[in-house]
C-alpha positions in Angstrom: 0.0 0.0 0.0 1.5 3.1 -1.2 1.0 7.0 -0.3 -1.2 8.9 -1.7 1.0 11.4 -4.4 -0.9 12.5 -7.1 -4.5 12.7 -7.4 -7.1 13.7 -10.6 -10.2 15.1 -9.6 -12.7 15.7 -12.3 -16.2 16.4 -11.1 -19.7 17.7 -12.0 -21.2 18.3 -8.7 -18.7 20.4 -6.8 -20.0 20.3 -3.0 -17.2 20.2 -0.8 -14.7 19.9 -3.2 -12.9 23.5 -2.4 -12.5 21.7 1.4 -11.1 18.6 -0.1 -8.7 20.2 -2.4 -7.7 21.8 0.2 -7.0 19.3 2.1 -5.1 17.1 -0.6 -3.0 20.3 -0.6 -2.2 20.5 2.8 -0.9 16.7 2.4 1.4 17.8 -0.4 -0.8 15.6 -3.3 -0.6 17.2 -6.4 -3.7 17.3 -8.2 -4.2 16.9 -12.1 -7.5 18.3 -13.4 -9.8 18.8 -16.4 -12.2 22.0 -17.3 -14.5 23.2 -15.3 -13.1 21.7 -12.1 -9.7 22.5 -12.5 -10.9 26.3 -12.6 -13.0 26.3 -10.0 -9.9 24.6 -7.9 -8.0 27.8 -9.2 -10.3 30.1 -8.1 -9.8 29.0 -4.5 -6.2 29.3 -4.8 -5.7 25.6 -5.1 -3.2 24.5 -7.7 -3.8 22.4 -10.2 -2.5 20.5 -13.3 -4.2 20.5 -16.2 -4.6 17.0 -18.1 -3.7 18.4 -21.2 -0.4 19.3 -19.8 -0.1 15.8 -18.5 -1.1 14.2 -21.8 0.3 16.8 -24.6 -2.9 16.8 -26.3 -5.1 19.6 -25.7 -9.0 18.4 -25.1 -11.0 18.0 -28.5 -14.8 17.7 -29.9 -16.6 20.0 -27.5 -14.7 18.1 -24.5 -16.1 14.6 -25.4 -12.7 13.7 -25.2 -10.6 15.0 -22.4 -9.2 11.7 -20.1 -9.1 9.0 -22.6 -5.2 8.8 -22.9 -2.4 6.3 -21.7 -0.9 8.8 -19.6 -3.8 9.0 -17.9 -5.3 5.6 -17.4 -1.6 4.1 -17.7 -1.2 5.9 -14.5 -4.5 4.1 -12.9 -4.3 0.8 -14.2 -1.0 0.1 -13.3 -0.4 -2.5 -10.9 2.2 -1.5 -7.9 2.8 -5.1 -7.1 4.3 -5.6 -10.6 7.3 -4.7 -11.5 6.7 -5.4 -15.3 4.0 -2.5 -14.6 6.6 -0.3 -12.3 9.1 -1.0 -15.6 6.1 0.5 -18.6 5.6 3.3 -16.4 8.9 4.4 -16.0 9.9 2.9 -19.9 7.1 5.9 -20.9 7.2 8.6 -18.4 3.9 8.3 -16.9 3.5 8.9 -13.5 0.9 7.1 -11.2 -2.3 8.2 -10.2 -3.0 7.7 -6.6 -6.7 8.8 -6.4 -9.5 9.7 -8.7 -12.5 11.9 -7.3 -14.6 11.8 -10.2 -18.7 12.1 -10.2 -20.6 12.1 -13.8 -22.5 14.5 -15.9 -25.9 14.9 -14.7 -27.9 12.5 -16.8 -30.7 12.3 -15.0 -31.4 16.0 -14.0 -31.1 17.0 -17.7 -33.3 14.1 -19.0 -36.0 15.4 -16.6 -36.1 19.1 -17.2 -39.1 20.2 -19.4 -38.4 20.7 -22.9 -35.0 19.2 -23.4 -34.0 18.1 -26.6 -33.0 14.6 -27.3 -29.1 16.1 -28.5 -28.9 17.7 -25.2 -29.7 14.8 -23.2 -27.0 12.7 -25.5 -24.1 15.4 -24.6 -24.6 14.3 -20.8 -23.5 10.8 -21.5 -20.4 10.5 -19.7 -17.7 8.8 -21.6 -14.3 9.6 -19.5 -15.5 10.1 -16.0 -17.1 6.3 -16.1 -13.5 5.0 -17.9 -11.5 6.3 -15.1 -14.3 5.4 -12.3 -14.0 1.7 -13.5 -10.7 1.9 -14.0 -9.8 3.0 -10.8 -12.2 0.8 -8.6 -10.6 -2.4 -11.0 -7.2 -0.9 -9.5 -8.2 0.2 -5.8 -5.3 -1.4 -4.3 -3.2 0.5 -5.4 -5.8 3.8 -6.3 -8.3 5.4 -4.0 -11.5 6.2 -6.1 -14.2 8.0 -4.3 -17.3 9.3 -6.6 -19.5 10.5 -3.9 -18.9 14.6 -1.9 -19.8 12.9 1.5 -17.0 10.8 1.4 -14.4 13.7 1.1 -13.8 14.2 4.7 -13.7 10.8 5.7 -10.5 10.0 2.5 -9.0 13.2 4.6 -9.3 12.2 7.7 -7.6 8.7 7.2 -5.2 10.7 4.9 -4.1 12.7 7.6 -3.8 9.8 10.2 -2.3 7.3 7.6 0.3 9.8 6.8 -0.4 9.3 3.6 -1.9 6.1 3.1 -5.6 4.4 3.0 -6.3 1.2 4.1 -7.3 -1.7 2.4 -11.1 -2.2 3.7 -11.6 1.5 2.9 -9.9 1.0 -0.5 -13.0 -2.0 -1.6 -15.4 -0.1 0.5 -15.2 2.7 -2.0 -14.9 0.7 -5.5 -17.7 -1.2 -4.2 -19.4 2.5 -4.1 -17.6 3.7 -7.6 -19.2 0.0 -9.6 -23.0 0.7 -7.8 -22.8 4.2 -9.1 -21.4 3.7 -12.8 -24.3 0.7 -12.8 -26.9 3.1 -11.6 -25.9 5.6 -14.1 -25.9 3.0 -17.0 -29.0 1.9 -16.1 -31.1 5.2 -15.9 -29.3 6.2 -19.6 -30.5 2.9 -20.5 -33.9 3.3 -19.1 -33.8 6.7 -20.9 -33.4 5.5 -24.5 -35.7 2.4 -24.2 -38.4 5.2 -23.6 -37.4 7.2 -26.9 -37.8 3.9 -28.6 -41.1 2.9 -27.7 -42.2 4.0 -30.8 -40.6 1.1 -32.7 -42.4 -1.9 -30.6 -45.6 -3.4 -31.4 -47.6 -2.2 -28.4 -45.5 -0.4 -25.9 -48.7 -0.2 -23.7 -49.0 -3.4 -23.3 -45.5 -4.6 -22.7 -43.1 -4.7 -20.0 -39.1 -4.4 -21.1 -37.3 -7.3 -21.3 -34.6 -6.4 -18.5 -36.3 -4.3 -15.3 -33.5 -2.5 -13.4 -34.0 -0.4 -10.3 -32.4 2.3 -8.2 -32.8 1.9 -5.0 -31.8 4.0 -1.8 -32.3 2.8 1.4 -34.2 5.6 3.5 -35.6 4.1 6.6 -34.4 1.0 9.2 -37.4 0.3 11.1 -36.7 -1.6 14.4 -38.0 -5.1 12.6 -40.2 -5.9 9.5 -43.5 -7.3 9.9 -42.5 -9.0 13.0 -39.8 -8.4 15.4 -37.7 -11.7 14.9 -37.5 -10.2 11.2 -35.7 -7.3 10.2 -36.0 -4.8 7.8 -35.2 -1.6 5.3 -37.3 0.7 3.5 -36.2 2.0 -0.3 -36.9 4.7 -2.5 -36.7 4.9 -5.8 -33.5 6.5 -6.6 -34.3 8.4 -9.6 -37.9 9.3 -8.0 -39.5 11.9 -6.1 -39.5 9.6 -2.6 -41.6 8.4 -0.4 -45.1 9.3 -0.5 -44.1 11.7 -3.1 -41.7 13.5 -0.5 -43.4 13.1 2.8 -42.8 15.2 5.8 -43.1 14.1 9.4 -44.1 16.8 11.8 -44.2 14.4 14.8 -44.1 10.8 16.5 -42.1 7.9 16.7 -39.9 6.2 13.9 -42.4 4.7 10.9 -42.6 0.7 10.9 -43.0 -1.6 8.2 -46.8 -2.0 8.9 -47.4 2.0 9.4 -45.8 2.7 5.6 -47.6 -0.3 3.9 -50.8 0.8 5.4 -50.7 4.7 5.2 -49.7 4.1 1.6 -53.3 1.9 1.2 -54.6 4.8 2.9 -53.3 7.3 0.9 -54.2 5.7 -2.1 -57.8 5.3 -1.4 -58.7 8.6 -0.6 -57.1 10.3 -3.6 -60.3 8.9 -5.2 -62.6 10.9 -3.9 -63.4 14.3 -5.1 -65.4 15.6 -2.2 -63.7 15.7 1.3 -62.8 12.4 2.2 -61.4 10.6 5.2 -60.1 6.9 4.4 -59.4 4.8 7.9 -56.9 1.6 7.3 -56.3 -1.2 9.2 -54.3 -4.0 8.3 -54.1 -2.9 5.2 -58.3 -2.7 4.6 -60.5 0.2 5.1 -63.0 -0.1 8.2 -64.0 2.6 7.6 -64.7 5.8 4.3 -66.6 8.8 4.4 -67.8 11.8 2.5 -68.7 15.0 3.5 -68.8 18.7 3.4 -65.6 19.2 5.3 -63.1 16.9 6.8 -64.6 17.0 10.1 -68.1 15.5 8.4 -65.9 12.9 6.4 -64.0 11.5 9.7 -67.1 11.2 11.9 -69.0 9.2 9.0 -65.7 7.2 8.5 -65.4 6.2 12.2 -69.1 5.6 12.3 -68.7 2.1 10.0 -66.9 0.4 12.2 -65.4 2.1 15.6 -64.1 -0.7 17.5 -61.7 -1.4 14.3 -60.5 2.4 14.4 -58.1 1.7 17.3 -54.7 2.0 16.3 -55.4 2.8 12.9 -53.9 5.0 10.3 -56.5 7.8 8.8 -55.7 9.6 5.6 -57.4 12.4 4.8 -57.7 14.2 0.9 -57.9 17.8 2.1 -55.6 19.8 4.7 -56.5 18.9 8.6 -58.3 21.7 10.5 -59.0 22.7 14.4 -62.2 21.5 13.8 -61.4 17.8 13.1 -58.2 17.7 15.2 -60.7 18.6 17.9 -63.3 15.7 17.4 -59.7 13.4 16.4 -59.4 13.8 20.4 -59.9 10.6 22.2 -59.0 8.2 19.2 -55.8 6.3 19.6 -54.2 6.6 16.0 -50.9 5.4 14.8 -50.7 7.6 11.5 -52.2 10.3 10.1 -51.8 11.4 7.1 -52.6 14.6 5.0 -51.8 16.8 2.3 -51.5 19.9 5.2 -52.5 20.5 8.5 -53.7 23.9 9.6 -51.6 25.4 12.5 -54.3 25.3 14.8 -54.7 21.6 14.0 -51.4 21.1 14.2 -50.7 22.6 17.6 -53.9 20.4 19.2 -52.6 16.7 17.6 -48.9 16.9 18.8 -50.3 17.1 22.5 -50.9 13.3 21.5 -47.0 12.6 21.3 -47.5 9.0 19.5 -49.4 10.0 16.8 -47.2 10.2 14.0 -48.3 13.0 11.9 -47.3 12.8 7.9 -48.1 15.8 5.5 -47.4 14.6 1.6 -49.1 15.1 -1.8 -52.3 13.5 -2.5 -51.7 11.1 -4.6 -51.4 10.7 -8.3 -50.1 7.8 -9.9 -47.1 8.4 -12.2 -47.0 7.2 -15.9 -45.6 4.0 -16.2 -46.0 3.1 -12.6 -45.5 -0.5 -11.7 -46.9 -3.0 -9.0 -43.9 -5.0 -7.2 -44.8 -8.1 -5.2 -42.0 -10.4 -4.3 -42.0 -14.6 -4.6 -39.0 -16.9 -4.0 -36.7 -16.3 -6.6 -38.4 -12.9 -8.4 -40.6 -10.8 -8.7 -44.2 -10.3 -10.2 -44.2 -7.4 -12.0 -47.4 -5.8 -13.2 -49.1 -2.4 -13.9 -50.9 -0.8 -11.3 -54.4 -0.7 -11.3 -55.0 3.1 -11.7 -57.3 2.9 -14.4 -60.4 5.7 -13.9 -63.9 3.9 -12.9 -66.3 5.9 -15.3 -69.7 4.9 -14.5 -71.1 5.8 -17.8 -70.9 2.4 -19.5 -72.0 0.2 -16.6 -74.9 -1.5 -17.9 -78.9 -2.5 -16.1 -79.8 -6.3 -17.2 -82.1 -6.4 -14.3 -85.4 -4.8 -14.4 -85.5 -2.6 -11.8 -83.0 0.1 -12.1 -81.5 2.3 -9.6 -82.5 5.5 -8.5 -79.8 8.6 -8.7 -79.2 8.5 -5.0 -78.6 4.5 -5.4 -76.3 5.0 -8.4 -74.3 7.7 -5.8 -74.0 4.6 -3.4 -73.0 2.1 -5.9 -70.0 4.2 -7.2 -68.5 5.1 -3.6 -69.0 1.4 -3.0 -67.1 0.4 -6.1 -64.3 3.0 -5.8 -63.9 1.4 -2.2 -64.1 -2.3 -3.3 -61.3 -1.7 -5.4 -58.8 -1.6 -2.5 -59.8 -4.3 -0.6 -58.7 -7.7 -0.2 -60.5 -10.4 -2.7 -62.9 -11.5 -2.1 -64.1 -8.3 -1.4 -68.2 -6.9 -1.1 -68.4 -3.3 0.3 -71.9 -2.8 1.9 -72.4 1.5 1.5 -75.0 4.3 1.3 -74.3 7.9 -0.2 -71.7 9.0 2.2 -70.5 6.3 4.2 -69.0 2.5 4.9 -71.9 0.4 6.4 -70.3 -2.9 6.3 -67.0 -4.3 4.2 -66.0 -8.3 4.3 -62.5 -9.0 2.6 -60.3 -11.7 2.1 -62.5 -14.4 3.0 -62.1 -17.7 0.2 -65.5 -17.5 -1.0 -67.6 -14.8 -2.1 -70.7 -15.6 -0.1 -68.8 -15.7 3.2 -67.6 -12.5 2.6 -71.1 -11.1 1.9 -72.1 -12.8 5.4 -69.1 -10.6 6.7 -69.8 -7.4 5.6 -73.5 -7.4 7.4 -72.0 -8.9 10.6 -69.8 -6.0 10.8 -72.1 -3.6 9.9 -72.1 -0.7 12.7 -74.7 0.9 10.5 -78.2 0.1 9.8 -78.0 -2.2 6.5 -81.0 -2.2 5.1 -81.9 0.5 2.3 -78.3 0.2 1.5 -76.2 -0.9 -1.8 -73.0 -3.6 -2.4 -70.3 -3.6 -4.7 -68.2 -7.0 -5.3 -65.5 -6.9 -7.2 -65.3 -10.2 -8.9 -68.3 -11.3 -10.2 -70.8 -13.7 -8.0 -70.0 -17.3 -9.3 -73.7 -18.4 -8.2 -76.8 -16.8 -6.6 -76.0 -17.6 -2.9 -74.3 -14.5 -2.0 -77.0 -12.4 -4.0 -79.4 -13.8 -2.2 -77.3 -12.8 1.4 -77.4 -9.1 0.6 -80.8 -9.3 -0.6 -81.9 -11.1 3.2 -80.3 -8.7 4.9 -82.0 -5.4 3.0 -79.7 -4.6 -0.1 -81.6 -2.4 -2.6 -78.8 -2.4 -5.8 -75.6 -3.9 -6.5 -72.5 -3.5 -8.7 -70.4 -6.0 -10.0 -68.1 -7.0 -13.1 -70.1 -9.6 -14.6 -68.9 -11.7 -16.8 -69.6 -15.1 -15.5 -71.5 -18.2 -17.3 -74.3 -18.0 -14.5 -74.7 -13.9 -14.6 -78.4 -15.3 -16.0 -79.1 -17.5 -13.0 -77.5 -14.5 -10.8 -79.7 -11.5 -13.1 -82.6 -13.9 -12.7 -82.2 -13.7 -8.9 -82.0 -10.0 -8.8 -85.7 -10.0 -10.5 -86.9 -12.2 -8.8 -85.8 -10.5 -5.1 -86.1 -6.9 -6.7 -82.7 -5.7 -6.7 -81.1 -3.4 -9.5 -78.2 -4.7 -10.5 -75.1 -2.9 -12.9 -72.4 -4.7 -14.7 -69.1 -3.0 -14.7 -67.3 -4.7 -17.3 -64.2 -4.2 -15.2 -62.7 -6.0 -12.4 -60.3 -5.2 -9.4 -59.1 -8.0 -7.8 -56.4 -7.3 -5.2 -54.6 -10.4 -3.8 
């Protein structure tokens, strides 16, 4: 393990890089530079050497090539435990390179700005900075590589103590880092120009790309995962606008596995509603939705369906918190809430509840292109997500007795809800509210029975939504005992005549979606 001598540094992002050449400086390394960074080093009175004057050979086309020269990758690649490499070196006059700080052109940030051309994006495909990254993380016993600002300090500080040297653990630590980020980058330019291309395949709508890569940055460690014996970590999308669309925490303990897979259920279902809305989650099903003028109107109908089952829930809400429903929030134990704002007031009466974890984020809106992940032994099931837009226009009346408008209201809040809970799923409403829901149960008329045994709400008068269609009459006929007036389903199965015929023959107006929304 040699001393660190002679460094290049040639970087896009600049944070922190006046303190680290400084630094280099103080430890006597001279630094070779390209460009932009090699002035900005200037400017703080650091000095620097440019690669041209390393190289002879002054940087050509627009700067595409700057780096790409055997007296400069000569001088990365060479092996210090060779002395055949020791001998070439010294045979051509090029002197080693001990470290390379180098970070790329920003791909990503240019391929997302509005209006960008397509030969703009192409410029920031880094050629050089990725050939010396590799290059150096190939070499890193002998070459320190470091490609991420944060780092700086701690390269200095066992500089400093080293006298001169790095060890070896740090050494791999960093090409580890150097190899994720040139793969990272290669994958979102990939990503990039698969996009451009769609319009050469068949059907880009319906397909999925042969290869499915992800960026991934781990952003919370919860204590344990689902249970304590198991632990965890929570990811972002690298190369996306993070959790919950960029979530802020105003109070409360850490966030657990359970507490993010449910307040994103949570979040989701509410962002349906157009009126004020109040979702309440547990265990990843809704006990409880409701509609109303305000927020305050929405939560009490929601906790009406099923109160018992509100106790340690997580609420989401589709319009900013007031005093008013902070207020009647009191006396409920909730683990999350979660809004797209919260109203001073509000917000000064729900931290006096110092568990409740409070999270303010966008209401959400699925991005194009967004997938559905669920993980098996060996892979993943891959699938897109099932945002498509419920338009109750085409749902069609083979029964003859068709619903009123104020049933119709009823069966599409009872639809919208059906869709995000667990199959089988039957959702017992009326206008404004939850009466009764029965999910995951493994048949369709035991769920039905479900839904009116945990009715908090008067069910007759009301409507039901299923959203599979009923495979025989039996759970019909349930709904129907119990008071159901109308209900919506998909359709689609060879006994929808026995099951119509029933309908008749019990009074019920029932409407064919065309469209299922099974969620396993």
């Amino acid at each position: 393990m040699l001393p660190v001598r002679r460094a290049l540094i040639s970087v896009s992002d600049k944070t922190g890089l006046a303190e680290f050449g400084r630094g280099l400086q103080r430890l006597g390394v001279e630094i070779v530079s390209t460009g932009g960074t090699a002035q900005f080093l200037r400017d703080e009175g650091i000095p620097v050497v440019l690669v041209s004057e390393v190289t002879g050979f002054p940087e050509i086309l627009d700067g595409r090539v700057k780096t790409l020269h055997p007296l400069i990758h000569g001088g990365i690649l060479a092996d210090r435990s060779r002395s055949s490499h020791l001998g070439e070196l010294q045979e051509h006059s090029i002197t080693p390179i001990d470290l390379v700080a180098v970070n790329l052109y920003p791909f990503e940030d240019t391929a997302a700005k509005e209006g960008v051309t397509f030969p703009e994006v192409v410029e920031m495909i880094d050629i050089g900075g990725p050939s010396m990254v590799r290059a150096a993380a190939k070499n890193h016993q002998g070459v320190v590589v470091v490609v991420d600002p944060q780092d700086y300090s701690r390269v200095l500080e066992t500089l400093e103590e080293g006298e001169g040297h790095v060890p070896d653990l740090l050494r791999r630590s960093l090409a580890a880092r150097a190899f994720r980020h040139t793969r990272d980058y290669d994958t979102a330019i990939a990503g990039w120009l698969e996009q451009q291309g769609d319009e050469f395949l068949e059907d880009p709508q319906d397909m999925l790309p042969e290869q499915l890569s992800f960026q991934l940055t781990r952003e919370i460690v919860p204590r344990y995962g689902e249970n304590p014996h198991q632990s965890s970590a929570i990811y972002r999308f690298t190369d996306g606008p993070g959790l919950f669309s960029g979530m802020t925490m105003h109070q409360g303990r850490e966030l657990s596995w359970n507490n993010l897979l449910d307040a994103d259920a949570a979040r989701k279902m509410v962002a349906q509603f157009e009126d004020p809305a109040v979702v309440i989650v547990k265990h990843n099903n809704p006990c409880g939705i409701g509609l109303g003028r305000n927020p305050k109107a929405a939560y009490q109908r929601a906790l009406a369906t099923d109160p018992v089952s509100a106790f340690g829930s997580i609420i989401a809400f589709n319009r900013p918190v007031d005093a008013a429903v902070a207020r009647a929030m009191a006396d409920l134990f909730v683990e999350v809430i979660i809004a797209p704002e919260y109203e001073p007031a509000a917000l000064e009466l729900m931290v006096k509840k110092k568990r409740r974890r409070l999270l303010e984020c966008p209401v959400f809106l699925p991005r194009s292109g967004e997938l559905d992940l669920r993980s098996i032994s060996g892979g993943l099931l891959v699938q897109e997500l099932d945002s498509i837009e419920d338009d109750s226009e085409p749902w069609t009346c083979p029964t003859q007795k068709k619903p009123t408008k104020t049933q119709r209201q009823a069966l599409e809040l009872a639809w919208k809800v059906c869709r995000y809970v667990k199959s089988n799923a039957i959702v017992i409403t009326n206008r404004f509210q939850t009466v009764g829901v029965g999910a995951g149960q493994m048949s369709r008329v035991d769920s039905c029975r479900l839904a009116i045994d945990k009715a908090n709400l008067a069910v007759e008068g009301c409507v039901a939504a299923s959203d599979a269609f009923f495979p025989f009459r039996d759970g019909l006929d349930v709904l129907a005992d119990a008071g159901i007036t109308a209900i919506v389903q998909p359709g689609g199965s060879k006994r929808d005549d026995e099951v119509i015929a029933a309908a008749d023959e019990r009074g019920i107006a029932l409407l064919h979606t065309g469209t299922r929304h099974f969620r396993h």
